[in-house]
Backbone as CSV, one residue per row, in Angstrom:
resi,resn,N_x,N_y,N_z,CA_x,CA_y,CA_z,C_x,C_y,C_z
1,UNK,-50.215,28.105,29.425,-50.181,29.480,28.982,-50.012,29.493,27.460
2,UNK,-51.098,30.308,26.988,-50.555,30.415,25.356,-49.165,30.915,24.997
3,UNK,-48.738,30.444,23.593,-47.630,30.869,23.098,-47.692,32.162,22.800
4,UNK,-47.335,33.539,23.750,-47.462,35.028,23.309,-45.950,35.816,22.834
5,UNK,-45.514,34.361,22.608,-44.190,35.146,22.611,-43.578,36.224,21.408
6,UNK,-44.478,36.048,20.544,-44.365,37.099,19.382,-44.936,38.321,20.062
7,UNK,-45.961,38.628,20.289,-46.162,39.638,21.457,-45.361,40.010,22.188
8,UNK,-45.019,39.527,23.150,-43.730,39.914,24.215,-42.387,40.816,23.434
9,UNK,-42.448,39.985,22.298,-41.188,40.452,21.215,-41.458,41.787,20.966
10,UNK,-42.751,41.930,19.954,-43.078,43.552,19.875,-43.233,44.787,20.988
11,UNK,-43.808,44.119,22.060,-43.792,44.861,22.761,-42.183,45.396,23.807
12,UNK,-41.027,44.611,23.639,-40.254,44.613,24.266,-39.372,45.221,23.134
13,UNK,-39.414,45.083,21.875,-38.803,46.520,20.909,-39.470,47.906,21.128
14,UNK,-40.852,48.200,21.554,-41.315,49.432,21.422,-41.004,49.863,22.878
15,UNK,-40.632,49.004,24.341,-40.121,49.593,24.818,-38.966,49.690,25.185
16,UNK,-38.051,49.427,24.519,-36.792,49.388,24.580,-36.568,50.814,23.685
17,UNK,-37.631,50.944,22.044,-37.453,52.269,21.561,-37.708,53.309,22.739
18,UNK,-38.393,53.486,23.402,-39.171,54.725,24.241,-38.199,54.824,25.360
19,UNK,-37.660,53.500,25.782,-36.415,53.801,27.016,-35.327,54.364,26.373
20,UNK,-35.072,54.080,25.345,-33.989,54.513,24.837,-33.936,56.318,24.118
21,UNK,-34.763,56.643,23.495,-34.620,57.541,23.016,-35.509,58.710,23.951
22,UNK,-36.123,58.286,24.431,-36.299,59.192,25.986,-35.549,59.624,26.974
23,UNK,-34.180,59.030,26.897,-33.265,58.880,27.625,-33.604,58.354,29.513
24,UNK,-34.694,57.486,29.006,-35.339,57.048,30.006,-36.383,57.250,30.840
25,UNK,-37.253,58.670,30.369,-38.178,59.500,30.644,-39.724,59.000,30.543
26,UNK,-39.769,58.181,29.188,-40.614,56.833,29.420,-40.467,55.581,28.958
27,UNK,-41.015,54.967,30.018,-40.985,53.523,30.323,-40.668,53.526,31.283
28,UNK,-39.998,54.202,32.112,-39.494,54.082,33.021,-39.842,53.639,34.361
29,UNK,-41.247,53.525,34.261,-42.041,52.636,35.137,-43.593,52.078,34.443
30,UNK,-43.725,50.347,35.198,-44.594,49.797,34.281,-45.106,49.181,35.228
31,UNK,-46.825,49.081,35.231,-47.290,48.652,36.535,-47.176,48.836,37.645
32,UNK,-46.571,49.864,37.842,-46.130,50.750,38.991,-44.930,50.143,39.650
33,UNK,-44.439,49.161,38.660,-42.584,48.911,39.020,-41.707,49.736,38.339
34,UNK,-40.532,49.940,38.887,-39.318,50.864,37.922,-39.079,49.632,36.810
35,UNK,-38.705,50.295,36.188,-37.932,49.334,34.853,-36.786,49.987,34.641
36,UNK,-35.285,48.793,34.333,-34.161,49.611,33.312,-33.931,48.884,32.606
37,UNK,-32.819,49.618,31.157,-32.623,48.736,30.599,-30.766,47.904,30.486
38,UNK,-31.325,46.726,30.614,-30.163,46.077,30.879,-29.335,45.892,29.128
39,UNK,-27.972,46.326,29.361,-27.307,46.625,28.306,-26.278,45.049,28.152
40,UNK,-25.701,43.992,27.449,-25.050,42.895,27.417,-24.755,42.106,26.235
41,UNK,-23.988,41.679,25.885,-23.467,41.014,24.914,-24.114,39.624,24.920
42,UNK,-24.253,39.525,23.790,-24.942,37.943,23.222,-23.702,37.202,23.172
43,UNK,-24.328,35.405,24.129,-22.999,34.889,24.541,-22.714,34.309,23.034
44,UNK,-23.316,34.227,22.008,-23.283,33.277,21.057,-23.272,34.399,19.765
45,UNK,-23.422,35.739,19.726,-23.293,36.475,18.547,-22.210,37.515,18.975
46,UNK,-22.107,37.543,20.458,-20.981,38.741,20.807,-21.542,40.229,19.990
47,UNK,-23.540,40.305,19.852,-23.705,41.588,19.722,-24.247,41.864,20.742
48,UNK,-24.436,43.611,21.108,-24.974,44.277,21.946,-26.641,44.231,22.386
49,UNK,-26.997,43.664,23.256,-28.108,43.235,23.606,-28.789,44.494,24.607
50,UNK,-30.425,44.598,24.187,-30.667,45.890,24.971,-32.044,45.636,25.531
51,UNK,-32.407,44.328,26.435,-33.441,44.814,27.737,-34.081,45.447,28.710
52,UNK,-35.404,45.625,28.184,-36.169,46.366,29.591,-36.849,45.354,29.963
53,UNK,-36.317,45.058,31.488,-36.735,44.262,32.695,-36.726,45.705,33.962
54,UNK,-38.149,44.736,34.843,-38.731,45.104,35.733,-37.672,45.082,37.030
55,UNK,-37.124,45.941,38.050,-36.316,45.601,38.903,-36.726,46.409,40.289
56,UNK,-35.960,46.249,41.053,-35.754,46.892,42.415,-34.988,47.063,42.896
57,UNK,-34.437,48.058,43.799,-33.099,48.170,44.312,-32.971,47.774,45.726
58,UNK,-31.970,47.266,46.243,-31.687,46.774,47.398,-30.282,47.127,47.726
59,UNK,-30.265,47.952,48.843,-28.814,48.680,49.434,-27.887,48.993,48.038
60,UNK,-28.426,49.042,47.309,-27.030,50.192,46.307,-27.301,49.446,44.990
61,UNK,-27.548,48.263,45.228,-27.799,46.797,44.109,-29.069,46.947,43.177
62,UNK,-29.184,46.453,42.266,-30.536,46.493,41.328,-30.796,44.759,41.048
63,UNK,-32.076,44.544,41.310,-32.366,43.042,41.989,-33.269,42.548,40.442
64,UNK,-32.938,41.928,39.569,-33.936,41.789,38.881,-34.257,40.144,38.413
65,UNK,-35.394,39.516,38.228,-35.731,37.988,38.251,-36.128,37.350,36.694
66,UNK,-35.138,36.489,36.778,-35.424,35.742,35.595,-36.036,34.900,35.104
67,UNK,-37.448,35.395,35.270,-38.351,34.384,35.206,-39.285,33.787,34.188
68,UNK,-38.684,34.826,32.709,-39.019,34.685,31.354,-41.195,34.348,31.364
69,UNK,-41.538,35.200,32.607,-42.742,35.021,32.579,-43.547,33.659,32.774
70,UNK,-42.641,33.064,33.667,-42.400,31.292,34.190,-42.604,30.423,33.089
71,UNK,-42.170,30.839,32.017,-42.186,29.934,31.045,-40.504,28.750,31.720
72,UNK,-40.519,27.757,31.098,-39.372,26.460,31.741,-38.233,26.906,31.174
73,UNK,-38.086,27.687,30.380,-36.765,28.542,29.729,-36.380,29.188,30.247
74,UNK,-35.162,29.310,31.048,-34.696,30.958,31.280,-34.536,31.846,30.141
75,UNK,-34.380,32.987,30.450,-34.825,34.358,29.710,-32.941,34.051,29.181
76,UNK,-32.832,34.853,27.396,-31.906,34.787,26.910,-30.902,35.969,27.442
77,UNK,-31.284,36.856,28.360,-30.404,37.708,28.636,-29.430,37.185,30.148
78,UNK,-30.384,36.354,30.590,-29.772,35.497,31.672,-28.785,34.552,31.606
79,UNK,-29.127,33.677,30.419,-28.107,33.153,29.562,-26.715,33.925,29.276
80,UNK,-27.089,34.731,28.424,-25.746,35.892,28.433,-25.150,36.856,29.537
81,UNK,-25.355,36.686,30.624,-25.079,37.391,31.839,-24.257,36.373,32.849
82,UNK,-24.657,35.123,32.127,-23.696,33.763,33.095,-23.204,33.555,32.192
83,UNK,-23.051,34.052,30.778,-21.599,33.538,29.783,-20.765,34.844,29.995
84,UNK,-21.182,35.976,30.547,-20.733,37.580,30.451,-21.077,38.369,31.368
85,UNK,-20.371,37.936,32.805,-21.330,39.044,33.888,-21.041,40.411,33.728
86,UNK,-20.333,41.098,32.780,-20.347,42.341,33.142,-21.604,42.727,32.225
87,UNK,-21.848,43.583,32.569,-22.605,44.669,31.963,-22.656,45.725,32.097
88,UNK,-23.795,46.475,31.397,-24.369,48.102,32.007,-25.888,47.940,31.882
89,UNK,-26.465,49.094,33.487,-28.242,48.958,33.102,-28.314,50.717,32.777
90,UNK,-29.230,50.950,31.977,-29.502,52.503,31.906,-30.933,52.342,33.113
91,UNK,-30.424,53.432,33.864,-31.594,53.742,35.462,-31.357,55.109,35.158
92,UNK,-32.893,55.922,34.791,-33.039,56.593,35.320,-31.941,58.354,34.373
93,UNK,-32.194,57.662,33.114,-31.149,58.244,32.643,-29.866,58.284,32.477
94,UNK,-29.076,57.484,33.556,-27.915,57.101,33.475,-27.484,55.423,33.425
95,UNK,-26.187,55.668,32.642,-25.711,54.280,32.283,-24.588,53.674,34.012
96,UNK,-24.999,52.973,34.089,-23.971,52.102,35.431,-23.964,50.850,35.010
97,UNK,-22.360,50.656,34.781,-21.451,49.455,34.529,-21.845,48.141,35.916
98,UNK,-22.421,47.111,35.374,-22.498,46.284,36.894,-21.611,44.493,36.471
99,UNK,-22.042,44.454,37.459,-21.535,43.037,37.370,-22.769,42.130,38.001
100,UNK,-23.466,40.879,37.103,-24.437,40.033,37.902,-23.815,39.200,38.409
101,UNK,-24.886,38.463,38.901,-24.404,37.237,39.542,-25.794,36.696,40.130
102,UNK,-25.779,35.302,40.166,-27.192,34.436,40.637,-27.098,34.660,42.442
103,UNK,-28.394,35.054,42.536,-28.468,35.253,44.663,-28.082,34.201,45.356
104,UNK,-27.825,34.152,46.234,-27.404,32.562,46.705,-29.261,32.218,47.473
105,UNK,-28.883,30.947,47.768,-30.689,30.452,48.657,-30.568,31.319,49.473
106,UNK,-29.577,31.650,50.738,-29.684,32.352,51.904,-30.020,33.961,51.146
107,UNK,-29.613,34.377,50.276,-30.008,35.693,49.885,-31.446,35.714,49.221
108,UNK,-32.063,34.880,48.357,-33.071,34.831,48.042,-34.481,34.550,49.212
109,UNK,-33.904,33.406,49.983,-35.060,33.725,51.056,-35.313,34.936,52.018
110,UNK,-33.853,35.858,51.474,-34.902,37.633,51.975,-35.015,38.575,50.938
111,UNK,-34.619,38.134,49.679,-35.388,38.695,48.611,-36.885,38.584,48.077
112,UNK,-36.820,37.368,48.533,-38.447,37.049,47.522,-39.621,37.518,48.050
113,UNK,-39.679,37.974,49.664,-40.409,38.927,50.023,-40.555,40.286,48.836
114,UNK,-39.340,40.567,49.348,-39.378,42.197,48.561,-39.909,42.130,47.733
115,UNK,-39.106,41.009,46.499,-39.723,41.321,44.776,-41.165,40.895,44.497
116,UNK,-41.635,39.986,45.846,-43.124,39.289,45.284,-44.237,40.622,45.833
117,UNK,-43.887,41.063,46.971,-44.635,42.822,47.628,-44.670,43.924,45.850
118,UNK,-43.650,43.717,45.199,-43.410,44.680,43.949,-43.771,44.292,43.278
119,UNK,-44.050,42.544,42.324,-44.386,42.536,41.542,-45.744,40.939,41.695
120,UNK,-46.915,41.179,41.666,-47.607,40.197,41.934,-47.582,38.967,41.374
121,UNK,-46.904,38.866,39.959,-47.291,38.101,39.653,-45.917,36.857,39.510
122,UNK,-45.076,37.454,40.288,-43.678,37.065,40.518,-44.129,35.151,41.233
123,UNK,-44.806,35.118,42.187,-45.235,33.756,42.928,-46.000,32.951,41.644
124,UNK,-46.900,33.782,40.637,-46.926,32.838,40.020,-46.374,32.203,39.143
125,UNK,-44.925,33.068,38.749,-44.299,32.667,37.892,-43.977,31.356,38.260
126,UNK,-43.335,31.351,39.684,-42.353,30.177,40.430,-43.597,29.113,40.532
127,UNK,-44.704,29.049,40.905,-45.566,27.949,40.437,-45.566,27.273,39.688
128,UNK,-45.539,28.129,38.319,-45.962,27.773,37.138,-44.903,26.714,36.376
129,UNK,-43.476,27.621,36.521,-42.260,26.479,35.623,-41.671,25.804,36.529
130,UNK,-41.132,25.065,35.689,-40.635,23.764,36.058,-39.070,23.707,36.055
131,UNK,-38.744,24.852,36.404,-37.643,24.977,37.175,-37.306,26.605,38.123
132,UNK,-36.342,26.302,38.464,-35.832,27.178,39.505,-35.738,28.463,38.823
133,UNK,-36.421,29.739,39.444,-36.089,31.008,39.024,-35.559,32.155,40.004
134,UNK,-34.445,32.210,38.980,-33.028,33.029,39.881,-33.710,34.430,40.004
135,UNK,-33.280,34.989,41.495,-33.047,36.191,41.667,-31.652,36.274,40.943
136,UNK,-31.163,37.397,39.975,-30.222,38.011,39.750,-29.649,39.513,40.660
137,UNK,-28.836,39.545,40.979,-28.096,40.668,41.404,-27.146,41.597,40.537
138,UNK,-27.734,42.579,40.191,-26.280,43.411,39.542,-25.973,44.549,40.490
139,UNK,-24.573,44.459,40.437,-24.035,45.034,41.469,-23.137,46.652,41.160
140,UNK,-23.513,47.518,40.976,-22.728,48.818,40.292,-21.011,48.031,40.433
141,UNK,-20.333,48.256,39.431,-18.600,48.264,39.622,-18.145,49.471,39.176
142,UNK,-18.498,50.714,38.554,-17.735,52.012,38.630,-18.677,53.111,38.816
143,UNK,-18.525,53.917,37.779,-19.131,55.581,38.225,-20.226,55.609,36.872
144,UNK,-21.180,56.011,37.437,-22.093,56.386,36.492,-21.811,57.254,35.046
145,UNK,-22.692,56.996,34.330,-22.466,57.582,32.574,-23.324,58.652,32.227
């Protein structure tokens, strides 16, 4: 795969501008997946980090995969989510405080149905790199913002 990652960059500031100052009105779905944006501290600058990743919800939970586009890197927000599980995702207009955590195998072999039905190109990510790509779980821990 070419190196697009300067791409990915621009395009993941302009939608992070439009989620954000839309108050979520657009972006809010891309390819006909929901998107939010995941709010988290950098494990190594301790600043405020602000992702839009593709997700799904499952019984109350927001399911989202770190698959940095199967490049062999995990994605840097994944990184900071196992140095810092708390967080917040903005869904939908509102902010909810969660907590991640990596799926276990027994939870992922009935996730990966779901997320690969939502997002096609999810199987080829897991082809492609050369390592293991986590389902993440964030799990609401209080009351919406």
């Amino acid at each position: 795969m070419p190196n697009i990652r300067w791409l990915l960059r621009i395009v993941t500031v302009v939608h992070r501008f439009l989620l954000r100052v839309s108050g979520g009105r657009i972006g809010a779905r891309m390819a006909g997946m929901d998107m939010l944006l995941l709010e988290n501290m950098g494990r190594k600058s301790g600043t405020l980090r602000e992702t839009p990743l593709l997700f799904a919800e499952n019984g109350g939970r927001f399911l989202v995969v770190a698959s940095n586009l199967g490049d062999d890197r995990n994605p840097a927000w994944w990184l900071n989510l196992q140095a810092r599980p708390e967080a917040a995702v903005h869904v939908r207009g509102k902010r909810i405080p969660i907590k991640a955590r990596a799926a276990s195998s027994e939870e992922e072999a009935l996730l990966w149905p779901i997320l690969d039905a939502s997002w096609s190109q999810y199987p080829e990510y897991r082809a492609r790199a050369k390592r293991h790509i986590p389902i993440v779980i964030l799990d609401p821990t209080g009351t919406t913002a």
